[in-house]
C-alpha positions in Angstrom: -195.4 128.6 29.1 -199.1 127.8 28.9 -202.1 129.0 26.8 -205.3 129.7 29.1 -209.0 130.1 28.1 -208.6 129.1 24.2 -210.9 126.0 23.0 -208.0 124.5 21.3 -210.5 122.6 19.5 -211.3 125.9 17.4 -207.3 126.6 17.0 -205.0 125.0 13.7 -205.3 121.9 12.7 -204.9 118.4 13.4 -201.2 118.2 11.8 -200.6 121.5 13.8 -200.7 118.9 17.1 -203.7 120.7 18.9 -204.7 117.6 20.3 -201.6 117.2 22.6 -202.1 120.4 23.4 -205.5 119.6 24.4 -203.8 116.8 27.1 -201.7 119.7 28.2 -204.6 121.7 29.0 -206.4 119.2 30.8 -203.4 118.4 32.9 -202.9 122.3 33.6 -206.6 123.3 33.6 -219.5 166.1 18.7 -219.9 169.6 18.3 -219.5 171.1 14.7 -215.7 171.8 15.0 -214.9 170.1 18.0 -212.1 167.3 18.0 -213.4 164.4 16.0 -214.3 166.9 13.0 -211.1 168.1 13.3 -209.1 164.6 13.4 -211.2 163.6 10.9 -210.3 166.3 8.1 -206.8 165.6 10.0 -206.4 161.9 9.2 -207.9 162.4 5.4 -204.8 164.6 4.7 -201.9 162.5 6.5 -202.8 158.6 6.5 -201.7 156.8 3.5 -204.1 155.1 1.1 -202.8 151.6 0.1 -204.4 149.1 -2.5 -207.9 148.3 -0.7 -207.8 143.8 -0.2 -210.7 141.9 -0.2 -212.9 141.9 2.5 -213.1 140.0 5.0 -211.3 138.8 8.5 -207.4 139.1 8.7 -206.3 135.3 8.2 -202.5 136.2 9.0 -201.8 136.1 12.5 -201.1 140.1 13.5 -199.5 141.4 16.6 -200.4 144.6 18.2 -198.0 146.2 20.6 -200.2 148.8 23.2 -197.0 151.0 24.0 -195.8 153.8 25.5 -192.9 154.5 27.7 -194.9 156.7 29.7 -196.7 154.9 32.7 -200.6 155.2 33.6 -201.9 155.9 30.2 -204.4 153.0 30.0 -202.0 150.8 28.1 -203.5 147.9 30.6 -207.3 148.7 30.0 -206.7 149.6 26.5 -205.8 146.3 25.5 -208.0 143.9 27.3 -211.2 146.3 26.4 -209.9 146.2 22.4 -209.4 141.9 22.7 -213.0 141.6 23.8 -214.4 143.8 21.7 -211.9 141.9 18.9 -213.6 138.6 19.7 -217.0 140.1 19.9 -216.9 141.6 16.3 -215.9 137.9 15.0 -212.1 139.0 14.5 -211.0 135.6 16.9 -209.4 133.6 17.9 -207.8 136.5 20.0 -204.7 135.9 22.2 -203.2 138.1 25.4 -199.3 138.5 26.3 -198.5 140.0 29.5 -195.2 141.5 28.9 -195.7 143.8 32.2 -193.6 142.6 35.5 -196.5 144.2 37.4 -198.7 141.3 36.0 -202.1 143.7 36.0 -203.6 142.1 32.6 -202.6 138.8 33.9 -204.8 139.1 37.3 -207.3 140.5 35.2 -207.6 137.6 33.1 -207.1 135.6 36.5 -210.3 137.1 37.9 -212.0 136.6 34.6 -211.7 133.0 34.1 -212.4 132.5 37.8 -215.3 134.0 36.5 -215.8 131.2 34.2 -215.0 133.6 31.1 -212.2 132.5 29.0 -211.7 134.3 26.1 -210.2 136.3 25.0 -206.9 133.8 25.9 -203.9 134.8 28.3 -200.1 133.1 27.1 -198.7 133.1 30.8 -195.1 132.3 31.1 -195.0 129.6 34.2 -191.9 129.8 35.5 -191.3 126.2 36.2 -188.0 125.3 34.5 -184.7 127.4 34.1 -185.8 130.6 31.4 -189.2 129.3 31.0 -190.6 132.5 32.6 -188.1 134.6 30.3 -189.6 137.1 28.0 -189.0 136.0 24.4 -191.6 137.3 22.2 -190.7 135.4 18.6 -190.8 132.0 20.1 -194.4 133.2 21.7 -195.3 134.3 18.5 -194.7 130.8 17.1 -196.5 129.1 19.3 -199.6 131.0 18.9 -199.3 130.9 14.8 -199.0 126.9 15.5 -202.6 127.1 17.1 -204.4 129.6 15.1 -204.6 133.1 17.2 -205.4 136.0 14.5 -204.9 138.5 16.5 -202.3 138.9 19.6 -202.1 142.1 21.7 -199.3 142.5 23.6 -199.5 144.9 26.8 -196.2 146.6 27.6 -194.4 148.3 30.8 -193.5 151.6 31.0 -189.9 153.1 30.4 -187.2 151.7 27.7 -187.2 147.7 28.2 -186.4 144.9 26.6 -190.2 143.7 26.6 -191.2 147.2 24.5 -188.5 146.8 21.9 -189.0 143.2 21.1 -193.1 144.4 21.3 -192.3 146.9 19.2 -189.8 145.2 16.7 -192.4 142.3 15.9 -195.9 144.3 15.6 -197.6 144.6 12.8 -199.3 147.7 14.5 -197.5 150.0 17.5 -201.3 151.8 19.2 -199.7 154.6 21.4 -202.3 155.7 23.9 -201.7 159.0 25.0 -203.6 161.3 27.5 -204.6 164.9 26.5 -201.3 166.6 28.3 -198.4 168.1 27.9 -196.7 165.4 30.1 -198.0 162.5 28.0 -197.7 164.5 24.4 -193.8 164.9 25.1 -193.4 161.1 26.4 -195.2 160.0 23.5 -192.4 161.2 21.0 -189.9 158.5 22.7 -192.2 155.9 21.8 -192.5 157.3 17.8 -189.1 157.5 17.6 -188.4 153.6 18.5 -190.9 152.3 16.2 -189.8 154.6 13.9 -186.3 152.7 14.1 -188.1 149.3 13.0 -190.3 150.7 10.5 -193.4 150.2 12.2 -197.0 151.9 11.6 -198.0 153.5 14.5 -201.4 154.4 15.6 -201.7 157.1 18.2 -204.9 156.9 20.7 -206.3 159.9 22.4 -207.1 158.1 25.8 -208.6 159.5 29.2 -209.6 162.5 27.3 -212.1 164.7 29.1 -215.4 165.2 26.8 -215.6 168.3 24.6 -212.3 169.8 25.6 -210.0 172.3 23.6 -207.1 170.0 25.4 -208.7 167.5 23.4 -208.1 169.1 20.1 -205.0 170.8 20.8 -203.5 167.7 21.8 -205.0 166.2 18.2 -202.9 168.8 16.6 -200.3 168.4 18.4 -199.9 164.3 17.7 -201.0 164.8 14.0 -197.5 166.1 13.1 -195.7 163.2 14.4 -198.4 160.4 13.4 -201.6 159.0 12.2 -204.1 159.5 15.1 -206.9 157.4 15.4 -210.5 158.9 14.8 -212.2 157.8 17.7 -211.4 159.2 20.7 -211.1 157.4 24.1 -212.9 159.5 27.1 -212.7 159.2 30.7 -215.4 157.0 31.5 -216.0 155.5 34.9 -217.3 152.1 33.5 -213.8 151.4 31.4 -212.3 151.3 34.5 -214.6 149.9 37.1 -215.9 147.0 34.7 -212.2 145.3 35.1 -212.2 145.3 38.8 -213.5 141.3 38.3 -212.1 140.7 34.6 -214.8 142.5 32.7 -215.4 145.1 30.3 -217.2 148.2 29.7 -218.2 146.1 26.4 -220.0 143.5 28.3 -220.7 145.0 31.2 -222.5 148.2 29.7 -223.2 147.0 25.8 -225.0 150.7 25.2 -222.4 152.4 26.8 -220.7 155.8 25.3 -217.5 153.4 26.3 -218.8 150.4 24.7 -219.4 152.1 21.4 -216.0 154.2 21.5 -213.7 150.5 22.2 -216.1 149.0 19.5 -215.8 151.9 16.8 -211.9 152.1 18.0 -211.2 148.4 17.2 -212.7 148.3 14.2 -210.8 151.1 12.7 -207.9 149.8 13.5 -208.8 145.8 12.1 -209.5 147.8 8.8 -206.7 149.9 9.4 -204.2 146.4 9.0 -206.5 144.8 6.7 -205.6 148.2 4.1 -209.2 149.4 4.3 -208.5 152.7 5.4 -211.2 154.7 3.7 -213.9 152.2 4.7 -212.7 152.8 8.3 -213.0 156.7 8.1 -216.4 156.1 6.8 -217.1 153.6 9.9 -216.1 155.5 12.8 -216.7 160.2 10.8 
C-alpha cells in the first residue's frame, strides 16, 4: 500500500512516525418554480436539524462513500471534482481510495501527478506481497487517521461488492449520484436500502441532469421520498468531463465555470452537512 501526492510533512505528528514515512516516499517516489426552488422548500421539510457545532474545519477524519450500484452515473468524476474542490476550500489534507477494479480515479490521479499536481492524495494498493493489493477498507482508514487526512472519498464499482458494503459500512456520509431517469431513480433504491442497513446518512445527488428540465424536478420528487437530496444540482456540462482527460478539473480548469460553482456550492453543503450546520448550508447554496 502506498500514499501518493501528500506532503507528509503537513500530515500527524512526529510521534505519529511521519518521518519514516517520509523515507518511504522517497524510496517509492433557476426559474421561479423550477427544480432548485422546489428541492429547496423540499429539503427544509425532510432533513433533520441537529445541535448546530462550532464553526470551523472538521478535525475528525470523515469518510465519504460516492456509491451507487448502478454503473455510469458519474460516481468517478464526482469524487475527484468534490476532493479538489475539498482542498481548495481549505477542508485538507484530502485523501483518494480507488476501490474500483477498473482503476479510472487511479489513472486519473496517474495523469495528474505526471502532471506534477499532487493533491488531492491517491492510497494505491501495490500489490507487491501476498494480500497487499486486497481491499480492506478499516486498515486503510487507519493508516490515513495515523497521518492526518480529514477527509477520504472513497470511489466505488457498480453492482453489489464487497468494496461498496465495506464503503458503505464505514462512511460517515453515503453521496448517491443519480441521473434524472427512470433507470437510475429505480437503481438508486438498492443503494438506500444497504446504507439504510448500517445506519448511514445518505445524501442523494442529482448528476448529469439536463438544464431546466421537468425530468429534473420530477426526478427531485421522486428521490425526496426515499432521502435527503442535495440542493445543488449537478448538470451536464462538457468541461466536468473533458477537464479529467489529463487529471484535471472543471474547478481548475474553468474556475468561473457554471461547473466550477455547482462542485464548489455542492461540496460545501455537504462539509456543513457533516459538520451539523445544516441551515447555514441551505442558506449557502438557496
Amino acid at each position: 500500500m502506498q500514499f501518493l501526492g501528500r506532503d507528509m510533512n503537513s500530515l500527524g505528528s512526529a510521534e505519529g512516525g511521519f518521518r519514516q514515512f517520509r523515507r518511504f516516499l522517497a524510496a517509492n517516489a433557476g426559474p421561479r418554480f423550477g427544480p432548485r426552488i422546489v428541492l429547496s422548500r423540499i429539503l427544509r421539510m425532510i432533513l433533520p436539524k441537529p445541535e448546530v457545532k462550532n464553526k470551523g474545519v472538521v478535525k475528525s477524519m470523515k469518510l465519504i462513500a460516492i456509491a451507487s450500484q448502478k454503473g455510469g452515473c458519474g460516481k468517478t468524476t464526482l469524487a475527484a471534482h468534490l476532493a479538489v474542490a475539498a482542498e481548495n476550500a481549505g477542508n485538507g489534507p484530502v485523501m483518494l481510495i480507488d476501490a474500483d477494479p477498473q482503476r479510472t480515479l487511479t489513472q486519473w490521479w496517474e495523469d495528474r501527478s505526471a502532471a506534477g499536481t499532487f493533491t488531492p492524495g491517491l492510497l494505491k494498493r501495490t500489490g507487491g506481497a501476498p494480500g497487499e493489493g486486497e481491499f480492506n477498507l478499516l486498515s486503510d482508514m487507519e493508516s490515513m487517521r495515523e497521518y492526518g487526512a480529514n477527509f477520504v472519498f472513497v470511489d466505488t464499482p457498480p453492482g453489489l461488492s464487497t468494496e461498496i458494503q465495506e464503503a458503505i459500512r464505514y462512511a460517515d456520509m453515503v453521496v448517491i449520484p443519480v441521473r434524472p431517469s427512470p433507470h437510475d431513480l429505480r437503481a438508486s433504491a438498492a443503494t438506500v436500502a444497504l446504507a439504510r442497513t448500517f445506519g448511514k446518512d445518505t445524501m442523494f445527488v442529482l448528476n448529469g441532469a439536463t438544464v431546466r428540465t421537468r425530468i429534473c424536478a420530477d426526478a427531485i420528487l421522486a428521490l425526496a421520498q426515499h432521502g435527503p437530496v442535495a440542493p445543488v444540482i449537478v448538470h451536464q456540462r462538457v468541461g466536468l468531463a473533458s477537464s479529467m482527460i489529463d487529471g484535471g478539473t472543471a474547478t481548475e480548469l474553468y474556475p468561473s465555470s457554471k461547473a466550477a460553482q455547482e462542485i464548489g456550492s455542492l461540496w460545501q453543503f455537504l462539509a456543513d452537512r457533516m459538520d451539523g450546520k445544516v441551515e447555514l448550508a441551505l442558506r449557502e447554496v438557496c
